[in-house]
C-alpha positions as CSV (number, residue, x, y, z in Angstrom):
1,X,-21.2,-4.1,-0.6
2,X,-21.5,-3.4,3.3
3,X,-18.7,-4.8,4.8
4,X,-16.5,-3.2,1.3
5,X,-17.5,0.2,2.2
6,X,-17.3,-0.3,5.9
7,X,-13.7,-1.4,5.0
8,X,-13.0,1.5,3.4
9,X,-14.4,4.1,6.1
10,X,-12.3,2.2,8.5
11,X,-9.0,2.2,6.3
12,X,-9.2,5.9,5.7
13,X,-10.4,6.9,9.1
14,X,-7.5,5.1,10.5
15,X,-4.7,6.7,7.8
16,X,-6.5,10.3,8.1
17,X,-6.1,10.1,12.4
18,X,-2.8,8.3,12.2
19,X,-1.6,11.5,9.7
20,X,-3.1,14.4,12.2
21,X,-2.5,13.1,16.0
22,X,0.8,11.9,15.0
23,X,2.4,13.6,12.5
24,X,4.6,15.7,15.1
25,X,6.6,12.4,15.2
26,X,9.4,12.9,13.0
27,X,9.8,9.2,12.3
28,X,5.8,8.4,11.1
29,X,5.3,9.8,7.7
30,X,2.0,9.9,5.5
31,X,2.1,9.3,1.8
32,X,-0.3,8.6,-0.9
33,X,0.6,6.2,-4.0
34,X,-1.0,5.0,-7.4
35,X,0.3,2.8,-10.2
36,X,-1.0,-0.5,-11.6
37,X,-2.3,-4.1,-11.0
38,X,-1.3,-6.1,-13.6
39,X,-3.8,-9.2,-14.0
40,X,-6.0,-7.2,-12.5
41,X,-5.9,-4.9,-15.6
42,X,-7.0,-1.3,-13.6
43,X,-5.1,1.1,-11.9
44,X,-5.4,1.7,-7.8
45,X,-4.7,5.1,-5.7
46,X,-4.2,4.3,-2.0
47,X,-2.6,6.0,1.2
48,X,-0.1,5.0,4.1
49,X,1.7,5.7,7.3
50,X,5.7,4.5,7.3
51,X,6.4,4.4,11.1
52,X,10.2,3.6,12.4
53,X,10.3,0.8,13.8
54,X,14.0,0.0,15.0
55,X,17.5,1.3,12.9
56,X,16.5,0.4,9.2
57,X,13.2,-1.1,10.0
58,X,9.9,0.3,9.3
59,X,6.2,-1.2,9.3
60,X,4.4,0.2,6.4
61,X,0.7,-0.5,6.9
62,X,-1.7,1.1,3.8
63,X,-5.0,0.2,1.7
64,X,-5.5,0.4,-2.0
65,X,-8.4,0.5,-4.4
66,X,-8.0,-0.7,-7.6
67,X,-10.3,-0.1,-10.5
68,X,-10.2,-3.6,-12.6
69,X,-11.3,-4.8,-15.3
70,X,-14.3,-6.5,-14.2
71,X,-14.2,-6.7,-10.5
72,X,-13.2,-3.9,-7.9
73,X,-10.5,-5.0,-5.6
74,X,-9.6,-3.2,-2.0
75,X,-6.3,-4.5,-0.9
76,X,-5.4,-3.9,2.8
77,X,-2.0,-3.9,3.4
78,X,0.1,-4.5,6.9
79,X,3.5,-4.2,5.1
80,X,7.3,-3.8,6.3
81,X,10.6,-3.6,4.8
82,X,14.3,-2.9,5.7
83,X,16.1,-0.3,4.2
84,X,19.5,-1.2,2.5
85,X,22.6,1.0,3.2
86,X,23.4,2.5,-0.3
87,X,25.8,5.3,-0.4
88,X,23.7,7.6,-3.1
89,X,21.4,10.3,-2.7
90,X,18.6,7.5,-2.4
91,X,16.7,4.7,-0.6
92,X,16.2,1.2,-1.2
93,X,14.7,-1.5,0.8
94,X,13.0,-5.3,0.5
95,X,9.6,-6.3,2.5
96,X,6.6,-7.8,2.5
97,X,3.7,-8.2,4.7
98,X,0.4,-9.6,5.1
99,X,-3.2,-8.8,3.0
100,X,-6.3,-8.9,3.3
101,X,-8.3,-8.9,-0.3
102,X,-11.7,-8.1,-1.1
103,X,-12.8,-8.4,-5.3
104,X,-16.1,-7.2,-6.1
105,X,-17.0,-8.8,-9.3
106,X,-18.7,-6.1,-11.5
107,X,-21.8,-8.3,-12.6
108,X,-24.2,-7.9,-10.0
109,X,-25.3,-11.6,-9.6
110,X,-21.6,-12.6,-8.9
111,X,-20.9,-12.6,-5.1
112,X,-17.7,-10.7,-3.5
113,X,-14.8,-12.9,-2.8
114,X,-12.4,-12.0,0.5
115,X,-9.1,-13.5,1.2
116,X,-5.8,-13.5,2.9
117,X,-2.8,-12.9,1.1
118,X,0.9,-12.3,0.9
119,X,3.2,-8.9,0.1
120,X,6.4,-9.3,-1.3
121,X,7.9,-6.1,-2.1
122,X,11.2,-3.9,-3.0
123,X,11.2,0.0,-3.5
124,X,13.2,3.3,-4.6
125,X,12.7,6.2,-2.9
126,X,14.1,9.8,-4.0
127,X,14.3,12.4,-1.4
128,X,12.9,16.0,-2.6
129,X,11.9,18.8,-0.7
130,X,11.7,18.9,3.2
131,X,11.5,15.3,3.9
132,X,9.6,14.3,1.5
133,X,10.2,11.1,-0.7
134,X,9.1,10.3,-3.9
135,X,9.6,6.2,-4.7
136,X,8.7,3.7,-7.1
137,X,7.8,0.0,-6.0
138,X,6.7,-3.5,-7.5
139,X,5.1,-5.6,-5.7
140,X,4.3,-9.2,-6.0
141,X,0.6,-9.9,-4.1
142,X,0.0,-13.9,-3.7
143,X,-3.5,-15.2,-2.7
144,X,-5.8,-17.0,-4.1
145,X,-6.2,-14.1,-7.0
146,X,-2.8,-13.1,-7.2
147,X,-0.8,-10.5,-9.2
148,X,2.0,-7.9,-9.7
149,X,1.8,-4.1,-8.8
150,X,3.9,-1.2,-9.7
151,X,3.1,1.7,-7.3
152,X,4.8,5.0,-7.8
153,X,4.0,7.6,-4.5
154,X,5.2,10.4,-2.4
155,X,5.6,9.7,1.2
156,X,5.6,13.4,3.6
């Protein structure tokens, strides 16, 4: 339960500095997201930076909480993806990255179970606004408890 919440503090100490000393950088963006794990069965809310990393390239690091059915999970996430060159109003791209997984079984006598995993990922996003993007993305998560996410966010 510790080293879950220290997790957590970290994660969003990390996202909430990233967001204010570097948000002046037009290419580093902050975003929230939510959506669903699937086997899982529960829903997650999470945050992220997107940072430019060369022409079409961009490292996506962000953390997610998901409320299970029967265990908590805290997912985070050192994703990246490359952007496709479509010709519409829109953005598409294909990733992955790398995980690291903590489940907190619900029943108290059950211990926590932490483990490395893998992203892979595709996405939509929908440019609104001043540079904001709004974007849909499934993503498969394979570990030793795997399963498939549908997040839906707004990146800033």
């Amino acid at each position: 339960m510790i080293i879950k919440r220290l997790v957590i503090y970290c994660g969003v100490f990390l996202l909430l500095s990233i967001c204010f000393t570097a948000r002046a950088e037009a290419d580093i963006h902050p975003g929230i997201r939510g959506g669903a794990w699937f086997d899982a069965s529960g829903f997650f809310i999470g945050g992220e930076i997107l940072a430019k990393v060369a022409d079409r390239w961009y490292f996506n690091p962000n953390i997610e909480y998901v409320f299970g059915d029967g265990a908590d999970i805290l997912a985070v996430n050192f994703d990246a993806h490359y952007d496709l060159h479509v010709k519409q109003n829109m953005f598409v791209w294909v990733g992955g990255g790398l995980a690291v997984i903590h489940i907190d079984p619900d029943a108290p006598r059950l211990e926590g179970d932490t483990d490395p995993g893998v992203n892979l990922l595709m996405g939509v996003g929908f440019p609104f606004g001043h540079g904001n993007v709004f974007y849909i993305q499934p993503k498969a998560i394979l570990s030793d408890h795997s399963d498939f996410s549908i997040g839906v966010g707004v990146r800033f």
